[in-house]
C-alpha positions in Angstrom: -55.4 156.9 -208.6 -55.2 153.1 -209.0 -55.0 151.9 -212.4 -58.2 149.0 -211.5 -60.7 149.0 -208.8 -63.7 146.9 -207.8 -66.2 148.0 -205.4 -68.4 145.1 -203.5 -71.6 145.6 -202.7 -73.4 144.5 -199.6 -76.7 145.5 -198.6 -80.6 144.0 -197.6 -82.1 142.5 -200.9 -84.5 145.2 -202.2 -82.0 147.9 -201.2 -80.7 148.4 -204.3 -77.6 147.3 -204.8 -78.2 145.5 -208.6 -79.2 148.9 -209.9 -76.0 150.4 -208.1 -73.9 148.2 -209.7 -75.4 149.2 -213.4 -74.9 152.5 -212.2 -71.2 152.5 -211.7 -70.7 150.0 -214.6 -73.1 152.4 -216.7 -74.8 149.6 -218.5 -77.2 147.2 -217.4 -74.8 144.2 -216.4 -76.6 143.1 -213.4 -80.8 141.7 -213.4 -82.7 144.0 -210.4 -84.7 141.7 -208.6 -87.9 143.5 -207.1 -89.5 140.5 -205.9 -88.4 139.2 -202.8 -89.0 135.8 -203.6 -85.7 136.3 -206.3 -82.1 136.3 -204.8 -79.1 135.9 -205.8 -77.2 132.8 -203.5 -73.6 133.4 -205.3 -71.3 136.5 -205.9 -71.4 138.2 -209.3 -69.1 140.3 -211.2 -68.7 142.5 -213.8 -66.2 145.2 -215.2 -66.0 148.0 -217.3 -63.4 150.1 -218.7 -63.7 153.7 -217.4 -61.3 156.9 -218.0 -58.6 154.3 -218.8 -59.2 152.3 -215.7 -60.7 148.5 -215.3 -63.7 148.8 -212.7 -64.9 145.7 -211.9 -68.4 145.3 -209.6 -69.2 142.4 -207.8 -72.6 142.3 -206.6 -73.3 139.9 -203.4 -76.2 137.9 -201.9 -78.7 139.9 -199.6 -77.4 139.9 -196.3 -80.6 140.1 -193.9 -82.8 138.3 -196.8 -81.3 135.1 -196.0 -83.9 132.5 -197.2 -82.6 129.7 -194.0 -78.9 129.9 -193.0 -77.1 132.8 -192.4 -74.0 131.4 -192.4 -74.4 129.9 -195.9 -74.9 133.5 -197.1 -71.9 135.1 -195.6 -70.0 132.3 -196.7 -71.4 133.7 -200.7 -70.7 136.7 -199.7 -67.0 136.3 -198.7 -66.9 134.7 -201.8 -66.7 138.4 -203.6 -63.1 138.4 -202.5 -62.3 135.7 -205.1 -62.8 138.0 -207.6 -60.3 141.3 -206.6 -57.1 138.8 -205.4 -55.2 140.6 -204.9 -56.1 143.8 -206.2 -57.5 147.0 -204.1 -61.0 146.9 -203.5 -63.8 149.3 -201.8 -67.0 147.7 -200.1 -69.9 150.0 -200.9 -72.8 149.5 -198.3 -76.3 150.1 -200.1 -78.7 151.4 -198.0 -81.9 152.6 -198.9 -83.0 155.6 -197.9 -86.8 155.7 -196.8 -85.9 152.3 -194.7 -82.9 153.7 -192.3 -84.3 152.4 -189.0 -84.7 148.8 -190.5 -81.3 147.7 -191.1 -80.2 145.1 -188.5 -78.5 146.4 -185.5 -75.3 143.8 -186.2 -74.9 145.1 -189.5 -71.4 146.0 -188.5 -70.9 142.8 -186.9 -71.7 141.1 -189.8 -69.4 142.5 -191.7 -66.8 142.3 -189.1 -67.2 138.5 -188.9 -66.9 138.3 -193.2 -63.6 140.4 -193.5 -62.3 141.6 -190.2 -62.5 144.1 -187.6 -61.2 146.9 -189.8 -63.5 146.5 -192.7 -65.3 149.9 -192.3 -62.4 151.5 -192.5 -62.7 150.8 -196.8 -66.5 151.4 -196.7 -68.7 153.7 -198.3 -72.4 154.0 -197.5 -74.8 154.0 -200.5 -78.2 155.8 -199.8 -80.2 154.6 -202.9 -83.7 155.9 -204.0 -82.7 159.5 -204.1 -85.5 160.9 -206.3 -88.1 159.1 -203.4 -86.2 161.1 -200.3 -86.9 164.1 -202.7 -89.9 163.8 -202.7 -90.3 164.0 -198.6 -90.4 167.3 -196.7 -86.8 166.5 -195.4 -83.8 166.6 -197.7 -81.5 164.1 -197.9 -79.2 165.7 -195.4 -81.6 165.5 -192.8 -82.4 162.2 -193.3 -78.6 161.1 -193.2 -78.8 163.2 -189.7 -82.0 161.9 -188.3 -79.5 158.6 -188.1 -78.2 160.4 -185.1 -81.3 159.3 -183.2 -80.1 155.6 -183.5 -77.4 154.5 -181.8 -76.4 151.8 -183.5 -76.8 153.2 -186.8 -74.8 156.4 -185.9 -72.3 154.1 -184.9 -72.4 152.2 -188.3 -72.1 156.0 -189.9 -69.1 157.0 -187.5 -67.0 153.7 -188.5 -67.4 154.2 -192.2 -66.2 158.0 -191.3 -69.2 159.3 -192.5 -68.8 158.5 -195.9 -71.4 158.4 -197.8 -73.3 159.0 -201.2 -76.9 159.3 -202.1 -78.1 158.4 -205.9 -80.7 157.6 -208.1 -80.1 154.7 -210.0 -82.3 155.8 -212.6 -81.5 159.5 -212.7 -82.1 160.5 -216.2 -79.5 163.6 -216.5 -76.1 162.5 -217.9 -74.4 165.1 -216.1 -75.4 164.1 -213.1 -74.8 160.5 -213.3 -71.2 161.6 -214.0 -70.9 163.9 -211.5 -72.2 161.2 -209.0 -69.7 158.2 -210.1 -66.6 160.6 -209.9 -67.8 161.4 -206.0 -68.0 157.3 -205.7 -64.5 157.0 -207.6 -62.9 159.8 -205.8 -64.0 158.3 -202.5 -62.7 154.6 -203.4 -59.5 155.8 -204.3 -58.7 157.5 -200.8 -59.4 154.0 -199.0 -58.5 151.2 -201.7 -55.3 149.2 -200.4 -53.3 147.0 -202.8 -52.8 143.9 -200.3 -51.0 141.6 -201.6 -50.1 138.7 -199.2 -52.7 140.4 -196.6 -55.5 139.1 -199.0 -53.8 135.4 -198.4 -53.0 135.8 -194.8 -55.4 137.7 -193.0 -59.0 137.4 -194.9 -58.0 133.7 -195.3 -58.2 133.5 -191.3 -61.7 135.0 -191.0 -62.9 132.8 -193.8 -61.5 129.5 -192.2 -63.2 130.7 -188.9 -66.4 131.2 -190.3 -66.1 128.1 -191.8 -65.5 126.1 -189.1 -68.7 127.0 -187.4 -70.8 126.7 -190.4 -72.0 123.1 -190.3 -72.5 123.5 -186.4 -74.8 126.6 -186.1 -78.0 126.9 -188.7 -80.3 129.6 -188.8 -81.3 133.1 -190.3 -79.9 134.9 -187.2 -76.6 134.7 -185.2 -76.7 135.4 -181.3 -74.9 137.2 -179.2 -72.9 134.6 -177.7 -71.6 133.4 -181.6 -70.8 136.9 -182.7 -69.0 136.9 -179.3 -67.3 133.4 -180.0 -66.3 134.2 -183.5 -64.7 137.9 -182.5 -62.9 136.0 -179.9 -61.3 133.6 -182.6 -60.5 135.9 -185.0 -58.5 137.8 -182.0 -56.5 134.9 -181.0 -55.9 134.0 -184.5 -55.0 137.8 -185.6 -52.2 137.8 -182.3 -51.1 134.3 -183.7 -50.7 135.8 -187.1 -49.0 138.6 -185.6 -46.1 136.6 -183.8 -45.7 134.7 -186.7 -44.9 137.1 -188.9 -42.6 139.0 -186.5 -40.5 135.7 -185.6 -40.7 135.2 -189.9 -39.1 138.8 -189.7 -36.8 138.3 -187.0 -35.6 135.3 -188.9 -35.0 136.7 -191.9 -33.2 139.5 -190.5 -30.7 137.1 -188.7 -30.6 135.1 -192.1 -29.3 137.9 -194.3 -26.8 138.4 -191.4 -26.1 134.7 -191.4 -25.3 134.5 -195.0 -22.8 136.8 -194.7 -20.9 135.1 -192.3 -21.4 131.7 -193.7 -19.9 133.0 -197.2 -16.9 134.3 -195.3 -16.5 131.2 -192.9 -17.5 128.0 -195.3 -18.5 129.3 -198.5 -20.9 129.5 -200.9 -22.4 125.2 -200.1 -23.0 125.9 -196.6 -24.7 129.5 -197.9 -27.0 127.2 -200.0 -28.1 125.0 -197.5 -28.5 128.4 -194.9 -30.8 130.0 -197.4 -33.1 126.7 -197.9 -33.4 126.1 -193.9 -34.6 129.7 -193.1 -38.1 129.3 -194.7 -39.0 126.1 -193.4 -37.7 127.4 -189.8 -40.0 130.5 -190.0 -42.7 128.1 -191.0 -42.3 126.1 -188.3 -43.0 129.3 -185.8 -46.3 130.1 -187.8 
């Protein structure tokens, strides 16, 4: 296990994902807004220190609730990265459960465009409002597979590897509630990364490329054509990133191979003034 993990949440306003938070965090950090006209516009975090481990929660702004421009809101919501730098992280997607066939069909797009095309590879789908799917003549498992009957929403399933949880954020037995947060905590730690310079690097080009589009195109919805445009950036840009870091590599390869000579031919001056040039030739190739 990690020694600290934070788990971001992303999901429709309403779904759920304030009370998740107080779940995990097993206190009431975060105010549950049930009336629509309330939403948050900025990430929020909190932490809590559990079974010797910092768990921190960062709750994000409703992403189909967006009150005018989209693009303002996934900008907020991109925002949640600020707060794990660069620590490992898990995104927990909060459904809820009686309202499957009414998430947006680009829900993965969405958060492709945010924080890359591999992002549902760390995801974990939260099916909220257990005790109200109990109360149905289908069990939650059948309601999980009834998804099977929408395309896009079995594809959303498949890409998070079927991961998922149901809970009741209110579910009054302790042992339950515990039982339930070490399923979530067991599941984080099989996916959280530790990134490092990726954090810098990588999520740095998604968020310049949203960005740059986001004083050109206004509105609640994005089209086809800019989800289109803005995968096709991100593409170029990842290849870019790619050769860059494999000339940085190549580079400092031949360096450490360079030094040695140098030391053997000229010395340690001409090893000094070796060592500062390979940097600034690396970053010339990025």
């Amino acid at each position: 296990m990690t020694s600290n993990i934070c788990f971001i949440l992303i999901g429709k306003t309403g779904a759920g994902k304030s009370s998740t938070g107080n779940f995990i965090l097993r206190r009431s950090a975060f105010v549950c807004r049930y009336n629509s006209v309330y939403f948050i516009q900025e990430a929020e975090a909190h932490s809590v220190k559990l079974d010797n481990r910092i768990v921190t929660v960062v709750d994000t702004p409703g992403l189909f609730d967006t009150k005018g421009c989209l693009f303002r809101t996934l900008t907020s919501v991109q925002s949640s990265l600020d707060f794990v730098n660069p620590g490992p992280y898990c995104f927990l997607l909060v459904i809820k459960v009686e309202k499957l066939t009414e998430i947006e069909h680009y829900t993965a797009e969405l958060l492709k465009i945010m924080f890359g095309p591999n992002v549902l590879e760390k995801t974990v789908i939260v099916f909220t409002h257990e005790d109200d799917a109990a109360l149905s003549v289908k069990n939650i498992e059948d309601l999980v597979n009834d998804l099977d009957k929408n395309e896009s929403l079995k594809a959303l399933l498949d890409e998070c590897g079927r991961r998922y949880i149901t809970l009741n954020n209110y579910e009054p037995n302790e042992a339950i509630r515990r039982d339930k947060l070490h399923k979530v905590m067991m599941m984080a730690d099989t996916l959280t990364i530790d990134w490092n310079g990726y954090y810098e690097e990588r999520v740095g080009i998604y968020r310049r490329i949203l960005a740059k589009h986001s004083d050109d195109w206004k509105g609640e919805h994005l089209t086809e054509k800019q989800v289109r445009i803005i995968k096709d950036e991100q593409k170029q840009e990842e290849r870019k990133y790619m050769i860059s870091s494999r000339v940085t590599g190549a580079l400092a390869g031949a360096g450490i191979g360079l030094l040695g000579v140098a030391t053997f031919a000229v010395g340690p001056v001409a090893v000094v003034a070796l060592t500062a040039a390979i940097p600034v030739i690396a970053k010339h190739f990025k």
